[in-house]
LUMLUM-888377 format. One line per field, with one value per residue (C-alpha): residue number from 1; residue in one letter; x, y, z. Coordinates in steps of 0.25 Angstrom, whole numbers. Layout:
// LUMLUM-888377
num NUM | ...
residu A | ...
X X | ...
Y Y | ...
Z Z | ...
//
This chain:
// LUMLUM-888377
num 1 | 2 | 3 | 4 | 5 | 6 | 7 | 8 | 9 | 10 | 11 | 12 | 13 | 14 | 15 | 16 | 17 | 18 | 19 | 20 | 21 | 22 | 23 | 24 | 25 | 26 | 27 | 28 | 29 | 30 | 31 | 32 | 33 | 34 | 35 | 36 | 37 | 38 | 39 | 40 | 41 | 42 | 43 | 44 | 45 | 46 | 47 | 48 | 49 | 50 | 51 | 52 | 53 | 54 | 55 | 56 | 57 | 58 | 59 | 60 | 61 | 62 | 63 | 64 | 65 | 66 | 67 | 68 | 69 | 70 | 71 | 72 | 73 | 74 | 75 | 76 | 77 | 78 | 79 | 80 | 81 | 82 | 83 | 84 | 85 | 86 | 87 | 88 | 89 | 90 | 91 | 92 | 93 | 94 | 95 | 96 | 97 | 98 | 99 | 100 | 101 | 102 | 103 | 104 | 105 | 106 | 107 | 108 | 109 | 110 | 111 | 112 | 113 | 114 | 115 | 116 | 117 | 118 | 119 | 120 | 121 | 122 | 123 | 124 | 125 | 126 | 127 | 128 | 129 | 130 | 131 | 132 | 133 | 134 | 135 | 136 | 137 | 138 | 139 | 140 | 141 | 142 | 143 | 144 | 145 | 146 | 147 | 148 | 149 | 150 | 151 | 152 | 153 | 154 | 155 | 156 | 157 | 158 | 159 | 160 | 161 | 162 | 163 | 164 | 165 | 166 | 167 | 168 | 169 | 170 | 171 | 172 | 173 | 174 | 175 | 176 | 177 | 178 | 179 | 180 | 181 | 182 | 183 | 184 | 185 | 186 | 187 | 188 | 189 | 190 | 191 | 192 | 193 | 194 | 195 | 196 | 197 | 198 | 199 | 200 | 201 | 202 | 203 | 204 | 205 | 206 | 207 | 208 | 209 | 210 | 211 | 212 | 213 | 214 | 215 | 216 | 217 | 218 | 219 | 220 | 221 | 222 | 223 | 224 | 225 | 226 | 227 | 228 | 229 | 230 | 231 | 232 | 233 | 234 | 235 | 236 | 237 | 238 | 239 | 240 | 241 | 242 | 243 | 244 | 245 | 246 | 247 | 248 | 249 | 250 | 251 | 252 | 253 | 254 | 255 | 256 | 257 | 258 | 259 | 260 | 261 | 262 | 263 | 264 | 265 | 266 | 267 | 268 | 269 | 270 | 271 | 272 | 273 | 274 | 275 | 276 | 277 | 278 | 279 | 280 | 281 | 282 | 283 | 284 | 285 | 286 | 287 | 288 | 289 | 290 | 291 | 292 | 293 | 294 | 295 | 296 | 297 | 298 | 299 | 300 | 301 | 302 | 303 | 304 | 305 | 306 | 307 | 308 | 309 | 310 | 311 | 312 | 313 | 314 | 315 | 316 | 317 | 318 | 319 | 320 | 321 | 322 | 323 | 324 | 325 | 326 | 327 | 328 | 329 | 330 | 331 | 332 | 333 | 334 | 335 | 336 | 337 | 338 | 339 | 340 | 341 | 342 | 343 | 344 | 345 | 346 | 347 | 348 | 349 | 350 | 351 | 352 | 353 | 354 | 355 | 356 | 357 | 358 | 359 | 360 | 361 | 362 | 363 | 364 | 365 | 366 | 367 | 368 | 369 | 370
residu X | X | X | X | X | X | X | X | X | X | X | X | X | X | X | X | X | X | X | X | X | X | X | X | X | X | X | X | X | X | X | X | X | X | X | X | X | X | X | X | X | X | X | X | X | X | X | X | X | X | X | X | X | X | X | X | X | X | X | X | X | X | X | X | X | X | X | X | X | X | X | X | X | X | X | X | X | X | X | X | X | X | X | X | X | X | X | X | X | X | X | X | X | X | X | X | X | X | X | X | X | X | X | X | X | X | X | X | X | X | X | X | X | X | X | X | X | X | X | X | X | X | X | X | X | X | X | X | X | X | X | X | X | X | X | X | X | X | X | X | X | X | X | X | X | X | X | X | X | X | X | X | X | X | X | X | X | X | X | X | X | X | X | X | X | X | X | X | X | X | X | X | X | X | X | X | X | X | X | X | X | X | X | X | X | X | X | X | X | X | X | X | X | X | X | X | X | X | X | X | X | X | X | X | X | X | X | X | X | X | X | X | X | X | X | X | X | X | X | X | X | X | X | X | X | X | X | X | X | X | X | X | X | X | X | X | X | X | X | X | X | X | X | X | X | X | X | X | X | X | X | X | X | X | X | X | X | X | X | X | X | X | X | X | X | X | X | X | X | X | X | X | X | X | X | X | X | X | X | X | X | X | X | X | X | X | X | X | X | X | X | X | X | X | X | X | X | X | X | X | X | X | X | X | X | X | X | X | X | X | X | X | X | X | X | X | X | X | X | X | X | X | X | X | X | X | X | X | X | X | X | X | X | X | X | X | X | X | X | X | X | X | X | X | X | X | X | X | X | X | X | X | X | X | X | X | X | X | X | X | X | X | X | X | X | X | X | X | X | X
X 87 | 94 | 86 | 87 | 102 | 102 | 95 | 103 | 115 | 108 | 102 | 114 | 122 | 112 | 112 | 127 | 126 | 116 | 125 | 139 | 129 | 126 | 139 | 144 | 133 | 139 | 154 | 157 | 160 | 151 | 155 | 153 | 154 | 142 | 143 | 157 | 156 | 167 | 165 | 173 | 169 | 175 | 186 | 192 | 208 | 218 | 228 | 241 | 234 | 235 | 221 | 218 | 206 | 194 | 183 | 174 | 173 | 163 | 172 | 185 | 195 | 193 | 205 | 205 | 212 | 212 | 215 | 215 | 208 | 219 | 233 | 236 | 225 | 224 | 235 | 234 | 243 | 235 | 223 | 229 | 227 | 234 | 229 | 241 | 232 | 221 | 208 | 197 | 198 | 193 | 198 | 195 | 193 | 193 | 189 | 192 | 187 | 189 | 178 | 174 | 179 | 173 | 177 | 173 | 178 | 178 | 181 | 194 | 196 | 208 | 209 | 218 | 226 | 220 | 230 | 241 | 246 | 244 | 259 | 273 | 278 | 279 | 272 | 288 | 296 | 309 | 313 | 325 | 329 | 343 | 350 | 362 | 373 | 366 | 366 | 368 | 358 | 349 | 360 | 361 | 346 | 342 | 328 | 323 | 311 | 305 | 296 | 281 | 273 | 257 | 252 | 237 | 230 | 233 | 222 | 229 | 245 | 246 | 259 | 269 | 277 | 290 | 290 | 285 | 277 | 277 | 271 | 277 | 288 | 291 | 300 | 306 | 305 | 305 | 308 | 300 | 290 | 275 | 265 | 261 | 247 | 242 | 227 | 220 | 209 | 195 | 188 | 203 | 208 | 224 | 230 | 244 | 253 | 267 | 275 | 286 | 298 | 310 | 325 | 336 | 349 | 359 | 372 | 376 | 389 | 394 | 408 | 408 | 417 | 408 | 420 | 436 | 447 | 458 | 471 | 474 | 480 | 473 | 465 | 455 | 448 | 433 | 428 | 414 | 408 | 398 | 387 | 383 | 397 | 392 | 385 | 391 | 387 | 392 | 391 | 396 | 399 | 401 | 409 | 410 | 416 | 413 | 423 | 437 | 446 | 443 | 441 | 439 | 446 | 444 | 436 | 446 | 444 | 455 | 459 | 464 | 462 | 458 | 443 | 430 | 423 | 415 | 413 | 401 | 400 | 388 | 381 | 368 | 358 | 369 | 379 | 388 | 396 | 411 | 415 | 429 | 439 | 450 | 462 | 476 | 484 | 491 | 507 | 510 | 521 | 517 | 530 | 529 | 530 | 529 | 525 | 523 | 529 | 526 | 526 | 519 | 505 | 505 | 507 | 510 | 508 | 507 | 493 | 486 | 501 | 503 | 509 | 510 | 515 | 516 | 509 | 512 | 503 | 506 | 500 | 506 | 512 | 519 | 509 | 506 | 492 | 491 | 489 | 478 | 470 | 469 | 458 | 460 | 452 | 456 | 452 | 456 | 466 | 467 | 474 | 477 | 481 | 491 | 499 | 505 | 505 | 495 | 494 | 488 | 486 | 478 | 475 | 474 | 478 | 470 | 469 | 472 | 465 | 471 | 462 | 462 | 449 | 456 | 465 | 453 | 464 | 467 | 478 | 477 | 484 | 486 | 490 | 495 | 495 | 509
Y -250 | -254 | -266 | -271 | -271 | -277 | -289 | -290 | -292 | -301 | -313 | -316 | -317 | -326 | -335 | -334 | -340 | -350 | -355 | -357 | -364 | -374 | -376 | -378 | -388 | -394 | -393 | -394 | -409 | -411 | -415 | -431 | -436 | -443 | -449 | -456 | -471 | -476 | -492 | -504 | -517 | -524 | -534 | -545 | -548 | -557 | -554 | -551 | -546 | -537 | -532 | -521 | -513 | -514 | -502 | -494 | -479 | -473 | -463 | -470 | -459 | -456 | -458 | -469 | -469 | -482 | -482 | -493 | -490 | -501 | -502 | -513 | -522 | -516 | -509 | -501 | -499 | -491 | -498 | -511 | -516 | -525 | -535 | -532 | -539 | -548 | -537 | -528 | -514 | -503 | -496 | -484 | -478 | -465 | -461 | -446 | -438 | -423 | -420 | -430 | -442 | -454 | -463 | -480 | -492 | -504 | -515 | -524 | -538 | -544 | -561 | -570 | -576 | -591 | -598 | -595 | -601 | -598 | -595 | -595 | -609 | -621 | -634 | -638 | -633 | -636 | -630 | -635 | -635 | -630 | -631 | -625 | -633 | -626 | -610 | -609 | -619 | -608 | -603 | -616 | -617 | -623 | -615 | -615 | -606 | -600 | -590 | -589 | -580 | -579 | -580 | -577 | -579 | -592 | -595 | -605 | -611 | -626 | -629 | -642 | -645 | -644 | -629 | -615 | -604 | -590 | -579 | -583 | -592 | -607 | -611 | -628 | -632 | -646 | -658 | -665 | -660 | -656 | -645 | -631 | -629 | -616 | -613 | -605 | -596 | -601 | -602 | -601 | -613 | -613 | -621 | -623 | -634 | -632 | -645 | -642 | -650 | -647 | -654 | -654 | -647 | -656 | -659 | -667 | -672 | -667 | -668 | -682 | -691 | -700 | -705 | -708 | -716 | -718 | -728 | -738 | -733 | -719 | -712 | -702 | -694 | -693 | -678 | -673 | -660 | -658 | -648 | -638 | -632 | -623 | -636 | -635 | -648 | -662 | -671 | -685 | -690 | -706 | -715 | -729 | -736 | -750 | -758 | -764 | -753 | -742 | -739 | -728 | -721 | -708 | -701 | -706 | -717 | -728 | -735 | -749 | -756 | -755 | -756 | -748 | -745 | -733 | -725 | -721 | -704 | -700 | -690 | -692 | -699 | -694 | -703 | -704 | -715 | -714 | -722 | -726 | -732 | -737 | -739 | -745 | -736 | -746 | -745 | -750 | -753 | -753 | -759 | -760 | -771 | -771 | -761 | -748 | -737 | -734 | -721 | -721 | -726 | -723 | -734 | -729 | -738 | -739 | -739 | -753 | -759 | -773 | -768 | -774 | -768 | -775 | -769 | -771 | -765 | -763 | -755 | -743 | -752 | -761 | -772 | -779 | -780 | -792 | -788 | -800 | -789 | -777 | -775 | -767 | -759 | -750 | -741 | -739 | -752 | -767 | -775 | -787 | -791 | -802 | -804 | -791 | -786 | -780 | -781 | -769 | -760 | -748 | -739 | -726 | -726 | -729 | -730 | -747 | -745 | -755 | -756 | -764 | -768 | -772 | -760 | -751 | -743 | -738 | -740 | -731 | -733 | -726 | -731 | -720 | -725 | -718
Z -471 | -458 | -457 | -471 | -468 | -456 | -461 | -475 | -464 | -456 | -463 | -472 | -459 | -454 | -466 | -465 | -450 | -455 | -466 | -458 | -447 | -459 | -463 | -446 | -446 | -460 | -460 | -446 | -439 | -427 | -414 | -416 | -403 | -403 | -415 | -415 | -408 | -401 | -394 | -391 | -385 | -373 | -375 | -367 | -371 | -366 | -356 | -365 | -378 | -386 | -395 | -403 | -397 | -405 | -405 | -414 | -416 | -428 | -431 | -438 | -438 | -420 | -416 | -405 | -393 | -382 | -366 | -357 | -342 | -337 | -344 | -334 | -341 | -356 | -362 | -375 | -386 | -398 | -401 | -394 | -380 | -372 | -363 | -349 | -338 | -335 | -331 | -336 | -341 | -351 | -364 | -367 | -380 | -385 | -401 | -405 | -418 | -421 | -413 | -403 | -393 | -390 | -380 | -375 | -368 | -369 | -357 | -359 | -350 | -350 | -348 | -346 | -358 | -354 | -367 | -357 | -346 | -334 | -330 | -339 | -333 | -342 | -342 | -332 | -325 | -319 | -306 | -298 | -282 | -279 | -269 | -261 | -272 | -283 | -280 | -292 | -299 | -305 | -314 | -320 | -324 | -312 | -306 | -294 | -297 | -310 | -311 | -319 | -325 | -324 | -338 | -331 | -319 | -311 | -301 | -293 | -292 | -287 | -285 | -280 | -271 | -279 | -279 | -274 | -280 | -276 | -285 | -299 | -294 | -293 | -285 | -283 | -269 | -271 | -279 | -287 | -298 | -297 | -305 | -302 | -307 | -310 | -311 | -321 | -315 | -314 | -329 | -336 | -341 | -342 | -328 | -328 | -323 | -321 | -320 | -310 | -308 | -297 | -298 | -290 | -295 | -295 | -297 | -310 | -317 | -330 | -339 | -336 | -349 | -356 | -360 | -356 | -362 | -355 | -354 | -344 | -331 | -333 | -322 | -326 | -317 | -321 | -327 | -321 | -316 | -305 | -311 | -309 | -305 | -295 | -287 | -273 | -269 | -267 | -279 | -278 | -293 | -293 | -302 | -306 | -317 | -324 | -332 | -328 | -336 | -325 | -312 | -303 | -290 | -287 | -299 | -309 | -319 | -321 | -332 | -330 | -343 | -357 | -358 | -356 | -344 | -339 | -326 | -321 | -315 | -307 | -299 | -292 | -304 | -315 | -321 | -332 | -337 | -342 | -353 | -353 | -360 | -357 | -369 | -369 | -378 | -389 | -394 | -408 | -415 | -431 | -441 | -456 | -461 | -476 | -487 | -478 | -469 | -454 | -446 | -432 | -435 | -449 | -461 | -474 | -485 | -502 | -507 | -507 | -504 | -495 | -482 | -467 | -454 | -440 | -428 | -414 | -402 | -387 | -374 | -369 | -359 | -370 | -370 | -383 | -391 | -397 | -410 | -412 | -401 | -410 | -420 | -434 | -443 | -454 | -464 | -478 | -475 | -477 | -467 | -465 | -450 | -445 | -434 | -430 | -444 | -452 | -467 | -474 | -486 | -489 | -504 | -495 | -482 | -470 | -457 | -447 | -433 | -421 | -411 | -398 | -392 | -378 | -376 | -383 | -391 | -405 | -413 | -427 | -440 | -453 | -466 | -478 | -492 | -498
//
């Protein structure tokens, strides 16, 4: 009886066993190490790109994880690396599942960027030898060095005579103008040549009058600056004059005579010419004669009326002008000239200009319709 209980209790646990192994074997996941691939292929990049990394892993919900053997070379941000420095070095990447982790690598190299040049110059440069006058010159724009950067690797530097190089730095040492050449490495094309040019700072004129007008007998002492202003040196500034209505003494201009002339300033190689005139100031004396009113320079006169006044012109220095010497134009009237008088009329008003081409002076009248 004892036995026939035993086994009743026996054989359903062991079917019970065999089922809920059944059902492990069914339900539960499987370790699936071996199962899950995980590769990426070796890349080469270009210094100073950016690429996304490309790899492949069976299982599409792994969570993937990257790390660069050499952050100096490749630098990762995400699923982006960066190309830092020229050089060689592995990534490696890591795939996780619920139940298992995979991990490869892959080789990166890094090149050269070949579509760049080889430093940061331009094609010219302008460099300039400054001396003890100018201790200031550098402030003004004037350089005496400039400083590059290597875009790449250079294999070799052939420079001129007109300047120095000492790690990224050229520096003028003489006058004149020549080429630096900078060599790509063997198998790259890319060499670069710098034009190079050194000037001397000098000192040059400025605020010089293109033009002066003055009157007989003035003296006019000629208007110029010696740039740049903290120049120490000694600048010796020339002046000549051409015509018979000036001359010079001592940095001044004289006016002798009416007429035109010109004086000549210059400073080393720069020169600037002075135009000048020379103008005899007119007196008049302006009477009505008939059918209109004076007062000062103003005429005032009945629309389209017949009218005449007299006009008699001096010099400063109460020297005549022959009236015969004068020219007239108007605007807006008729006139009609005589001996000393002058026949005119007007609808609106308008304006009798005297001018005298020997004493270079104006003489400005305006007629008013009333």
């Amino acid at each position: 009886m004892k036995r026939k209980t035993i086994l009743a209790f026996i054989i359903p646990t062991i079917f019970v066993c065999l089922a809920a192994v059944v059902l492990c074997a069914v339900f539960i996941p499987k370790d699936n190490k071996e199962n899950m691939t995980l590769a990426a292929d070796d890349v080469t990049i270009v210094c100073g790109e950016s690429k996304e990394i490309n790899y492949y892993c069976s299982d599409e919900n792994a969570e993937i994880s990257f790390e660069s053997y050499n952050e100096k070379i490749i630098s990762i941000a995400g699923n982006v690396m960066t190309a830092n420095k020229v050089g060689s070095t592995s990534i490696r990447v890591k795939a996780k599942s619920a139940n298992a982790a995979v991990y490869s690598s892959f080789k990166v190299t890094v090149k050269e960027d070949t579509s760049k040049p080889l430093t940061s110059l331009p094609s010219e440069i302008t460099l300039y030898l400054i001396d003890k006058n100018f201790n200031d010159a550098k402030a003004d724009g004037f350089i005496r060095e400039i400083t590059f950067v290597r875009n790449r690797a250079i294999a070799s530097i052939t420079t001129c005579k007109q300047v120095k190089i000492s790690g990224n730095t050229i520096t003028a040492s003489k006058l004149g103008s020549g080429e630096i050449v900078f060599k790509a490495p063997e198998g790259e094309s890319g060499n670069q040549i710098v034009k190079v040019n050194v000037l001397a700072v000098e000192a040059r004129l400025a605020g010089v009058p293109s033009t002066i007008t003055m009157n007989p007998n003035d003296k006019v002492k000629i208007d110029y600056q010696i740039l740049p202003s903290y120049y120490t040196g000694d600048a010796v500034v020339n002046f000549t004059s051409d015509g018979n209505c000036v001359n010079l003494e001592d940095g001044c201009i004289n006016a002798k005579s009416s007429g035109e002339g010109s004086i000549s300033v210059s400073l080393g190689d720069q020169t600037y010419t002075i135009g000048v005139q020379v103008v005899t100031q007119i007196k008049f004396v302006l009477t009505a004669v008939d059918n209109c009113t004076i007062d000062g320079n103003n005429i005032y006169v009945s629309s389209n009326a017949e009218a005449c006044f007299m006009l008699e012109l001096y010099t400063l220095d109460d020297r005549n002008i022959a009236f015969s010497s004068v020219e007239i134009s108007t605007d807006g009237v008729k006139i009609e000239r005589e001996v000393n008088n002058v026949n005119f009329s007007s609808a609106n008003g308008g304006v009798i200009v005297i001018y005298s081409p020997t004493l270079l002076s104006y003489v400005y009248f305006y007629v008013h319709v009333c």
